[in-house]
C-alpha positions as a Markdown table, in Angstrom:
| # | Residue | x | y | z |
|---|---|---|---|---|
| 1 | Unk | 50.1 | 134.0 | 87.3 |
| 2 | Unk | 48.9 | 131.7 | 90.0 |
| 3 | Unk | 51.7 | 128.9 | 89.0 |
| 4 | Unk | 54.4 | 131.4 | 89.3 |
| 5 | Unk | 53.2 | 132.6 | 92.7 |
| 6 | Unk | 53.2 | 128.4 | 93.5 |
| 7 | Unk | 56.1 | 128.0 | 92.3 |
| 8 | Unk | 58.4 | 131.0 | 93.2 |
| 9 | Unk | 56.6 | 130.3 | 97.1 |
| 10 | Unk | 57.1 | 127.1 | 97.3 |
| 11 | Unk | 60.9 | 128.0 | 95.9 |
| 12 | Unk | 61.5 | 130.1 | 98.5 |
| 13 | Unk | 60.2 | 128.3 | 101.1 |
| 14 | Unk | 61.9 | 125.4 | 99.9 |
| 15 | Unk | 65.2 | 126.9 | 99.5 |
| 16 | Unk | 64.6 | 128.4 | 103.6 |
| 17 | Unk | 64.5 | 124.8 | 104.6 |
| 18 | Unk | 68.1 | 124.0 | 102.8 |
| 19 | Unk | 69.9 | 126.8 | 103.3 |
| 20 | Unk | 68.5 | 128.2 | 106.9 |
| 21 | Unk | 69.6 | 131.8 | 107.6 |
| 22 | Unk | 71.4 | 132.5 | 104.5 |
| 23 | Unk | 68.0 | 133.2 | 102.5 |
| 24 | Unk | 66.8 | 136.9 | 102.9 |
| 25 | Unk | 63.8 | 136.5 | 100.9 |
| 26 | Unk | 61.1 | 138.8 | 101.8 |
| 27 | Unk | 58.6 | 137.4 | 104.0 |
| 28 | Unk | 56.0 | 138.2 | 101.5 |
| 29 | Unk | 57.4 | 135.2 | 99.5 |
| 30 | Unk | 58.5 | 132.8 | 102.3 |
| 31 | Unk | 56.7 | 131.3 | 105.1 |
| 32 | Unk | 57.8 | 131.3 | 108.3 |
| 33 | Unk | 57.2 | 129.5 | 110.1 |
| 34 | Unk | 58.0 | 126.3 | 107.6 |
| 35 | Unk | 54.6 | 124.7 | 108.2 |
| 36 | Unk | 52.6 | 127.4 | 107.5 |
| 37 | Unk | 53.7 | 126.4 | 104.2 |
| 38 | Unk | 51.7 | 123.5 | 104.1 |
| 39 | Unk | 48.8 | 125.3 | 104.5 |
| 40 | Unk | 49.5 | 128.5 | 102.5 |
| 41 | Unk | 51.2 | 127.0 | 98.9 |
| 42 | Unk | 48.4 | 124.9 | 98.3 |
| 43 | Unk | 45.8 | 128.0 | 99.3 |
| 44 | Unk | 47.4 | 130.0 | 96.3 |
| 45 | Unk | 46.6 | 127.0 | 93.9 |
| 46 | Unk | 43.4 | 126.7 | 95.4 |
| 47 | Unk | 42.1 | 131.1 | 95.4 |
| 48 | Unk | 44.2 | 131.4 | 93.2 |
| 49 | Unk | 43.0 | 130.0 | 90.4 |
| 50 | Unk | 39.1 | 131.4 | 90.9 |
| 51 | Unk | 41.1 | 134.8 | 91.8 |
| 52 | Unk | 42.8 | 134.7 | 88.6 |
| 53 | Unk | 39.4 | 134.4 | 86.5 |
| 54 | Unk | 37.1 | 137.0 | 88.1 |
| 55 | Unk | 39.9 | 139.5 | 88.7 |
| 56 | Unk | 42.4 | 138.5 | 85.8 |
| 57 | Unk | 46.4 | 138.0 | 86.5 |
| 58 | Unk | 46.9 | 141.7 | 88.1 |
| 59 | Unk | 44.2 | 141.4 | 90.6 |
| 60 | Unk | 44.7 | 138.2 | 92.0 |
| 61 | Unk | 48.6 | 139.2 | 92.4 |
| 62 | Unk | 47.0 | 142.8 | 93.9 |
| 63 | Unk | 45.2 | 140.3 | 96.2 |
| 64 | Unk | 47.9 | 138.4 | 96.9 |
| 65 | Unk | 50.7 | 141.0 | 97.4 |
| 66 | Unk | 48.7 | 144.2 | 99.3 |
| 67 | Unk | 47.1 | 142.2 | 102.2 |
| 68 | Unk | 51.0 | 140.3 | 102.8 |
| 69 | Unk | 52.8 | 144.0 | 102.4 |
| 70 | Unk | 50.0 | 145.6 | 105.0 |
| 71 | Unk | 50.6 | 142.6 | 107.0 |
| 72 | Unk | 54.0 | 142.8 | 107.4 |
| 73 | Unk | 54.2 | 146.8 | 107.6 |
| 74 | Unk | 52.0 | 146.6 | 110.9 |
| 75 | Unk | 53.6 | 143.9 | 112.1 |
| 76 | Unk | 56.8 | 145.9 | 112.5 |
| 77 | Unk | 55.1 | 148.9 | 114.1 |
């Protein structure tokens, strides 16, 4: 689980940087802006990892996924 959440963030943000404006990922999978990316893909390697084996794969995606989705709901209120 925490090498698909690298890979598909670091896709994402990746793909942002080539094809500007035409990506509408959701923010939950792309960072914005592009140098918080240096910061955050190598964060999900890093918690990710020990997330992954105290809280096995579903919890450490729940931890990944409901703090980003509560983020970005009050940060369009």
């Amino acid at each position: 689980m925490t090498a698909t959440l690298f890979l598909v963030t670091g896709a994402v943000t990746a793909a942002r940087f080539a094809f500007p404006g035409v990506l509408a990922a959701p923010p939950l999978l792309m960072q914005s802006p592009g140098r918080q990316a240096l910061v955050t893909v190598p964060a999900v390697v890093a918690l990710g990892i020990p997330d992954e084996r105290i809280f096995g794969a579903k919890g450490a995606l729940a931890l990944y996924l409901v703090p980003a989705a509560i983020g970005e709901a009050l940060g369009h209120v």
